[in-house]
matplotlib code that plots the C-alpha trace (Angstrom):
import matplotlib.pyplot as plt

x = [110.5, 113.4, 114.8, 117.4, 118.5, 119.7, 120.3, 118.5, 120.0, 118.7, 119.8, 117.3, 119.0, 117.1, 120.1, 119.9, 116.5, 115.8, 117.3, 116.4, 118.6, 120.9, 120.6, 124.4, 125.9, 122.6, 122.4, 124.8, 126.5, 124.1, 125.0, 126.5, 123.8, 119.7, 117.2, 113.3, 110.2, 106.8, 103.9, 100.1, 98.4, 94.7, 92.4, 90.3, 87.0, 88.3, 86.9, 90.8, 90.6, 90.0, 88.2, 85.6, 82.1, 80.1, 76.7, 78.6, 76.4, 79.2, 77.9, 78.3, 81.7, 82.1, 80.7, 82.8, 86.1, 85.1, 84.5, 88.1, 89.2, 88.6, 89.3, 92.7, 93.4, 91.9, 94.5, 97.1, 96.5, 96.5, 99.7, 101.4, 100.0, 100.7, 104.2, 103.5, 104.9, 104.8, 101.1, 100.1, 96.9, 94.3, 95.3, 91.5, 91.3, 94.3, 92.8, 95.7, 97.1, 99.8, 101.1, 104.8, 106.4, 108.7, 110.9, 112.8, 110.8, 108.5, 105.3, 103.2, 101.4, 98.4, 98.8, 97.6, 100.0, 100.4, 102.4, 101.3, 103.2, 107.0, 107.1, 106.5, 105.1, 103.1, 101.7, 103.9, 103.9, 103.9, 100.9, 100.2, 97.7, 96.6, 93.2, 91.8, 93.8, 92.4, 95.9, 98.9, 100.7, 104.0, 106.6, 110.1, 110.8, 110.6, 112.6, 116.3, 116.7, 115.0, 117.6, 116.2, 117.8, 119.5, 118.6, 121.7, 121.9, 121.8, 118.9, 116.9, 117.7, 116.1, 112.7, 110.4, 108.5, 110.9, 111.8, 114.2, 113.5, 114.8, 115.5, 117.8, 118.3, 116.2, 114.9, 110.9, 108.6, 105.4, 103.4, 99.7, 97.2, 94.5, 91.8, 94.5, 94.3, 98.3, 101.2, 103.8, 106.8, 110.4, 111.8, 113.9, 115.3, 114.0, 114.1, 111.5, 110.1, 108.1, 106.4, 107.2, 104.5, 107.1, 111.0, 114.0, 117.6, 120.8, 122.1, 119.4, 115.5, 113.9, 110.2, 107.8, 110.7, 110.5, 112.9, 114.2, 115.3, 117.6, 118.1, 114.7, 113.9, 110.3, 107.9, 106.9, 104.1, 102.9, 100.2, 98.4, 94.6, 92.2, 90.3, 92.8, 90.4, 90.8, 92.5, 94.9, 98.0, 99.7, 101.2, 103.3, 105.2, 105.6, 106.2, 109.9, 111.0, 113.9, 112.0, 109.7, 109.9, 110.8, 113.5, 115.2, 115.5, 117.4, 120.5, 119.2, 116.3, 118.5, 116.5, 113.4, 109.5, 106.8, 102.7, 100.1, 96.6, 93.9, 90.5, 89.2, 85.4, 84.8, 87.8, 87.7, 88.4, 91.8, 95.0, 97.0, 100.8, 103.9, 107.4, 110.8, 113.9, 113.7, 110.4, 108.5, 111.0, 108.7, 110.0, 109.1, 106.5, 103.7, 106.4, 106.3, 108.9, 108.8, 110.8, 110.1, 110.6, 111.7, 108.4, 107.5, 107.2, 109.5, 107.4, 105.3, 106.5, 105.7, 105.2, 104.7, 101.6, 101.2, 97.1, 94.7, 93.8, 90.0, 89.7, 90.9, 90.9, 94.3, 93.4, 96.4, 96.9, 98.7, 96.7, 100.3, 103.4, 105.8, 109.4, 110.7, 109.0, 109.1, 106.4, 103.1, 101.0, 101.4, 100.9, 99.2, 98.0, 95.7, 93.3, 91.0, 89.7, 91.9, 91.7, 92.8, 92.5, 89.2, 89.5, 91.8, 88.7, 86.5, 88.2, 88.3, 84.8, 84.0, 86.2, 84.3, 80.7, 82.0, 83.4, 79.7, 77.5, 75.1, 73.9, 72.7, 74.5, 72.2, 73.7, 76.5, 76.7, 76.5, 76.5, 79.8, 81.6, 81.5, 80.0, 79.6, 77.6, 75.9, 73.1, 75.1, 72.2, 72.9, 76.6, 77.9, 81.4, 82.9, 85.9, 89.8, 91.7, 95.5, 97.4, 100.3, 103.5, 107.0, 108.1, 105.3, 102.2, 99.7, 96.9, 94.0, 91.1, 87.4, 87.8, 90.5, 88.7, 85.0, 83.8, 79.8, 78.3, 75.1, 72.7, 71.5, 75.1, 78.6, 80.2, 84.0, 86.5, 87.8, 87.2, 88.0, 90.3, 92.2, 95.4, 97.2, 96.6, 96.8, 97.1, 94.3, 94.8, 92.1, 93.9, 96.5, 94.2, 96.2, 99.1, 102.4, 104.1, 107.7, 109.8, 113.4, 117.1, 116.9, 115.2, 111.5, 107.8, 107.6, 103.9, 103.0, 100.0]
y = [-27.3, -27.7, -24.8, -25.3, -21.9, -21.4, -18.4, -18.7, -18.6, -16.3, -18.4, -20.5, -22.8, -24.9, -26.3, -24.5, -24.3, -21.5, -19.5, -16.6, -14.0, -14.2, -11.2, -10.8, -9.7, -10.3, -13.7, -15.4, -18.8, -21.8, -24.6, -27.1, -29.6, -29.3, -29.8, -31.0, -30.4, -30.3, -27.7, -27.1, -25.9, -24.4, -24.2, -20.6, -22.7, -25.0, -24.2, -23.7, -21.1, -16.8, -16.6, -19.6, -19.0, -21.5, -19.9, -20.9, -24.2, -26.5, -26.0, -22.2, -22.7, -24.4, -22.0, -19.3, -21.6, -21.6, -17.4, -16.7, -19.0, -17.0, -13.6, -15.0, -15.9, -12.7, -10.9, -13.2, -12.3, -8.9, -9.0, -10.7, -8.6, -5.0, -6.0, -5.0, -7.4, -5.1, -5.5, -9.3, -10.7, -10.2, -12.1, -12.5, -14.9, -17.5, -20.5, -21.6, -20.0, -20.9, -19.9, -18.4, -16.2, -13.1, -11.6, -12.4, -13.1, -15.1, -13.5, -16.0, -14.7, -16.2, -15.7, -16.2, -18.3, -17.5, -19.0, -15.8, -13.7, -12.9, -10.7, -11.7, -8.8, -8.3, -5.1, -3.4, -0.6, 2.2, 2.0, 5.4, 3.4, 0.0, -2.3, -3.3, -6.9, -9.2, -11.2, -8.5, -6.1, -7.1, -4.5, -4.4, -2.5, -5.7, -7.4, -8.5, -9.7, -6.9, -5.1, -2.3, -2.3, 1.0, 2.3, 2.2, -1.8, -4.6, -5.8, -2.3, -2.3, -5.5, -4.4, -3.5, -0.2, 1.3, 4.8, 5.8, 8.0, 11.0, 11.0, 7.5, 6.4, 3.0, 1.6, 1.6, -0.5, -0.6, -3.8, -2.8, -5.9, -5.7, -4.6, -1.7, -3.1, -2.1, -2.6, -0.2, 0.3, -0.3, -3.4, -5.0, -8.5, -10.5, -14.4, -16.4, -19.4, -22.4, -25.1, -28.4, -31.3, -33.8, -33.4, -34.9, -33.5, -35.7, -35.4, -36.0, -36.3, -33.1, -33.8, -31.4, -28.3, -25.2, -24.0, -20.3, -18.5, -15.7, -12.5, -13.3, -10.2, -9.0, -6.1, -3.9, -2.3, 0.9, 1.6, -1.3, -1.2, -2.7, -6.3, -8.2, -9.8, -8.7, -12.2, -12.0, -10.3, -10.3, -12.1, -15.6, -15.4, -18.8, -17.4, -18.2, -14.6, -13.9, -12.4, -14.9, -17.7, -20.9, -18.5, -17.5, -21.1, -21.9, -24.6, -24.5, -27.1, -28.4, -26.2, -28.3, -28.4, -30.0, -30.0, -32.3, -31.2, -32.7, -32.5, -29.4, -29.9, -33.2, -32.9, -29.3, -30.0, -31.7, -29.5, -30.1, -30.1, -28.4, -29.9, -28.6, -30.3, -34.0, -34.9, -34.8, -36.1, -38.4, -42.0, -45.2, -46.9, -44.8, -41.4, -39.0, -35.8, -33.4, -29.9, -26.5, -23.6, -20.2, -17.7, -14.2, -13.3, -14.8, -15.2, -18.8, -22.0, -23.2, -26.7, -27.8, -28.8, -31.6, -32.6, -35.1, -38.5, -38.9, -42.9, -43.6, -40.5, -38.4, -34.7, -32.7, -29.0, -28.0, -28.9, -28.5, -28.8, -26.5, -26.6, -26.3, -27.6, -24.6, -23.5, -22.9, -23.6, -22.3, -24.9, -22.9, -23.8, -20.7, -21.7, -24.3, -25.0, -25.8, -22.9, -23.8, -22.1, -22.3, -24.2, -26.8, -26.6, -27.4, -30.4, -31.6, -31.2, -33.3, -36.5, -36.3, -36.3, -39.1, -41.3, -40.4, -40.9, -43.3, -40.1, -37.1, -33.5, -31.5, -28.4, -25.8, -24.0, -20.9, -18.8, -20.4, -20.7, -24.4, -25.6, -29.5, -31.0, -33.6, -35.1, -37.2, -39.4, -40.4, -40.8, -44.2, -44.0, -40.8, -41.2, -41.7, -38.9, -38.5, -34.8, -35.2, -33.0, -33.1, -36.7, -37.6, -39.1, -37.9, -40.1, -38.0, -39.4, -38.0, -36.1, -33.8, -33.4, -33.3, -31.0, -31.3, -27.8, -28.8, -31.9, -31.8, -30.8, -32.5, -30.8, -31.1, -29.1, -27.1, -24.0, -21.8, -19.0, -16.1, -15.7, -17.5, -21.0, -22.8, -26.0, -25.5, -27.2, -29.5, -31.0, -31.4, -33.1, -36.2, -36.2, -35.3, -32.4, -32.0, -29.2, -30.2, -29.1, -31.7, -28.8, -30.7, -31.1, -34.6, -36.0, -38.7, -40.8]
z = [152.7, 150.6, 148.5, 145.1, 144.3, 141.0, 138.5, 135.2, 132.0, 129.3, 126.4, 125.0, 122.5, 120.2, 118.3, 114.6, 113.6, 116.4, 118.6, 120.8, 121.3, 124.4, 126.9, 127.2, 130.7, 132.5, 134.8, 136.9, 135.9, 136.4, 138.6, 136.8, 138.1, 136.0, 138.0, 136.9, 138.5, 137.9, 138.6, 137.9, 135.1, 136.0, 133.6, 133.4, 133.9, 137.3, 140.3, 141.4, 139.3, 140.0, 137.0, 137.7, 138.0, 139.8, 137.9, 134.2, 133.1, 131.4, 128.0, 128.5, 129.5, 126.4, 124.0, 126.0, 125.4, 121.6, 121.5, 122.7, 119.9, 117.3, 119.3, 119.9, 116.6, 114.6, 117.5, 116.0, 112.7, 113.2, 115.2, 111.8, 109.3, 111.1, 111.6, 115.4, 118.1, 121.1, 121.7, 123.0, 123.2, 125.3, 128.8, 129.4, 125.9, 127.5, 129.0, 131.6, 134.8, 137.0, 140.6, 140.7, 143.9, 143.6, 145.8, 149.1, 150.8, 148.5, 147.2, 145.6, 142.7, 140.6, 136.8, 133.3, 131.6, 128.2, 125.2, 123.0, 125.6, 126.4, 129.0, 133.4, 135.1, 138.3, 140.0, 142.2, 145.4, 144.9, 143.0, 140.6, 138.8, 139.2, 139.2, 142.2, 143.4, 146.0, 146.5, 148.4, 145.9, 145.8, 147.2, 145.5, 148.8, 150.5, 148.6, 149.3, 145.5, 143.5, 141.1, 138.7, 135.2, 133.9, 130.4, 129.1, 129.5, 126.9, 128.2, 127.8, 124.4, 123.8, 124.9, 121.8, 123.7, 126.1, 128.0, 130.2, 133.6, 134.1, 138.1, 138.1, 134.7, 135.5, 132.0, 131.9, 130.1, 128.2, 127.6, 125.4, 124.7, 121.9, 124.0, 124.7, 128.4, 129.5, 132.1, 132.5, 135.1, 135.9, 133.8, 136.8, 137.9, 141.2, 142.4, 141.0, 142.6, 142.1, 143.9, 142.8, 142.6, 142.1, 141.4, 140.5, 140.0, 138.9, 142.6, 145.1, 145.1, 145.7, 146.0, 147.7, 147.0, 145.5, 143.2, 143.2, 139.6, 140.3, 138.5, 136.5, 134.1, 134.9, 134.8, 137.8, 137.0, 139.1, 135.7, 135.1, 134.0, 131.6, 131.2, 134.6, 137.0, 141.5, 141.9, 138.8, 140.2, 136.3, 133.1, 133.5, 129.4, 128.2, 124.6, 122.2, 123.0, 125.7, 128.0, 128.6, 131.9, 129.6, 127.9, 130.8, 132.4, 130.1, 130.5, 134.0, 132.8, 130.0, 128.1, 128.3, 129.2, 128.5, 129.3, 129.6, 129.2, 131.0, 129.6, 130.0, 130.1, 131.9, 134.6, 134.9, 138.9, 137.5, 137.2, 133.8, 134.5, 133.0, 133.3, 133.6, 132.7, 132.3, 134.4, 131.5, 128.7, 126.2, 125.5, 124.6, 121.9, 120.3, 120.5, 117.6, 117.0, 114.4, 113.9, 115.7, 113.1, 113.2, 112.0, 112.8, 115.2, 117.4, 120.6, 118.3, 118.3, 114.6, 112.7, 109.7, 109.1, 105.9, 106.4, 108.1, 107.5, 108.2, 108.0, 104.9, 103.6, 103.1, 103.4, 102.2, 103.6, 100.6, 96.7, 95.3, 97.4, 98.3, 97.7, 100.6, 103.9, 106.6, 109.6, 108.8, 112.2, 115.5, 118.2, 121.2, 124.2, 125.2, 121.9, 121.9, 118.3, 115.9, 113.2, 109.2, 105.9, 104.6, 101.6, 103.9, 106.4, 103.4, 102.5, 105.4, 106.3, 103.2, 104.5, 107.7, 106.0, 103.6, 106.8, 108.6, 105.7, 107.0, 110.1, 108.6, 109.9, 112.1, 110.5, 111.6, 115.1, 112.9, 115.8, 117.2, 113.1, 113.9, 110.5, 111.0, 114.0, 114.2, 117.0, 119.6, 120.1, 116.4, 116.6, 117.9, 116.5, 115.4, 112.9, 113.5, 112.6, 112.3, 112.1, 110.2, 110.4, 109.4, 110.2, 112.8, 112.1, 115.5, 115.9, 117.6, 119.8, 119.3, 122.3, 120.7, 117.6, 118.5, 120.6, 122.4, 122.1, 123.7, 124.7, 121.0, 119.2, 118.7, 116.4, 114.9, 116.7, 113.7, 112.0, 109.5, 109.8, 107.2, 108.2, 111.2, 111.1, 114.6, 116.4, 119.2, 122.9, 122.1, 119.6, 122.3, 125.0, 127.0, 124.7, 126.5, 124.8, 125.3, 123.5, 124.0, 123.0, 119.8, 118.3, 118.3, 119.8, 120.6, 121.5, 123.4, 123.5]

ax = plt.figure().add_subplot(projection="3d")
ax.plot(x, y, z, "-o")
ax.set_aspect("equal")
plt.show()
């Protein structure tokens, strides 16, 4: 198997609407060459999957999908409102996982991938507290490429909850979740590696590689404890801070990725895929791009969000418009319903009884904070809907804005929320999502 070494690139540029701060004096120049690739996405509920369990009917799995919705989202919330953005969400409420390897030797490691997270980190020997792990513990001891950073470093500084030891002046971390689940341990660099799918790179094919990140910043954590599962071995950050994996790519993927969600329910067995670099570059007819915006805190990518057309129907978000467009959604792919104010929600629900009139609503899934469902045998066409942002016009299929809670229930996909409005993975269902250096989100049919 083929190997492309290269050293990531801390930067993460998104021309002038955002930009994450560089970690200066940390990484080696990248090779002039960017290289793309393609890896798997496993959904929480595939059988591929640590957390899977075969005993889960699929409408459990569902319900369970639609619970750590609006646990997610009240986490956001609270996360805005306190000001605090040292404590991340609950790892157990994400929906994707992905495989990466540390070290030199490679380690391979299994976990959660998380776009409400910064921060990579994985248990490490010696162990003065950890949960029980099925998978090896990875040993920075044997490790040619591990490199502990010192407290008195640029990169130290950068990291919100941070102390220094006293024997060798290494900088330590803290990472807390909401369910006060934690990770705690030398903040250090190592190679990371990936398996690639499929490949390409501007000077030779490289399919069936890997591809090894040097001088990646990451966690080793000898205190780890709380909600992590024996076959999760730690956190994968996809999130807009520096820290995270998509950060410190960098140049080195001409600052771009991209995912394609599979559906989650019916092809559970099916692996959704993230792209690096230009493998998953959206073009052609039916492509849509609208603006990523700065927001608080950094770690969310944000839209903005102008309504839904139901039909006919125009749904605004807004009853009177603003005076200036900025972000006021966060499009996240560990959320599955798609949560809006409740007087938006309201609205909306409206246009979708009007454009059903002729079936009769069996009533909300009260217990789920779904409020309009109707009886699938009843329902032969369910309306078109289109989400509309700045300058793109997204036109959704049933399947990401209806959602079947049982054999007697189909109910729509979104919900109300105070606080933290978001653009749920359903919503995202089999539309190629590509966040790219022209500053955008650009979605493919």
């Amino acid at each position: 198997m083929k190997t492309a070494m290269l050293s990531s690139n801390a930067c993460f540029l998104v021309e002038s609407i955002i930009s994450v701060s560089c970690l200066l004096g940390l990484l080696a120049v990248v090779r002039s060459s960017s290289i793309s690739f393609t890896t798997d996405l496993i959904h929480r509920d595939s059988p591929s999957s640590p957390f899977y369990d075969p005993s889960n009917t699929l409408f459990r799995r569902v319900v369970s999908a639609m619970n750590r919705s609006f646990d997610r989202a009240k986490f956001f919330n609270s996360m805005r409102s306190s000001g605090v953005t040292n404590i991340f969400p609950n790892p157990q409420i994400a929906d994707y996982l992905m495989k990466i390897s540390i070290g030199t030797p490679p380690l391979e490691i299994f976990g959660v991938a998380d776009t409400g997270s910064d921060i990579i980190w994985t248990q490490c020997e010696p162990c003065s507290y950890c949960y029980d792990q099925k998978p090896p513990i990875y040993s920075p001891n044997s490790s040619s490429s591990y490199d502990s950073i010192t407290c008195d470093s640029t990169t130290c500084m950068l990291v919100p909850m941070r102390s220094c030891s006293s024997s060798d002046n290494t900088c330590l971390y803290l990472v807390v979740y909401g369910d006060l689940s934690y990770s705690s341990g030398e903040l250090a660099t190592e190679t990371i590696t990936l398996e690639s799918s499929s490949s390409s790179s501007s000077s030779s094919d490289h399919g069936g590689s890997s591809f090894a990140f040097t001088k990646v910043v990451f966690g080793c954590g000898h205190r780890n404890a709380g909600m992590f599962t024996y076959d999760q071995s730690g956190i994968i950050g996809l999130g807009g801070g520096p820290f995270s994996l998509i950060s410190q790519m960098g140049s080195s993927i001409n600052r771009k990725f991209s995912y394609c969600l599979v559906q989650m329910f019916s092809h559970a067995e099916r692996s959704s895929k993230m792209y690096f670099g230009d493998a998953g570059t959206v073009v052609g007819d039916g492509v849509v791009s609208t603006p990523i915006f700065s927001g608080y805190p950094e770690t969310f990518y944000y839209l903005n969000f102008q309504g839904m057309t139901v039909g006919d129907q125009r749904v605004e978000f807004y009853t009177t418009k603003p005076k200036s467009v900025e972000g006021n959604i966060i499009i996240d792919s560990g959320t599955s319903l798609t949560l809006v104010p409740g007087e938006f929600y309201q609205r909306l629900q409206s246009a979708v009884r009007r454009s059903m009139a002729d079936i009769h609503p069996i009533g909300g899934d009260l217990q789920h904070n779904l409020g309009l469902c109707y009886n699938p045998l009843e329902v032969m066409d369910l309306p078109v809907m289109v989400a509309h942002f700045n300058g793109a016009d997204l036109k959704l299929d049933p399947m990401n804005t209806f959602v079947q809670m049982s054999n007697d229930s189909i109910c729509l996909a979104f919900a109300p929320v105070d606080g933290v409005v978001i653009f749920g993975n359903l919503a995202q269902m089999n539309f190629l999502v590509d966040s790219n250096q022209s500053s955008s989100y650009v979605l493919n049919v």
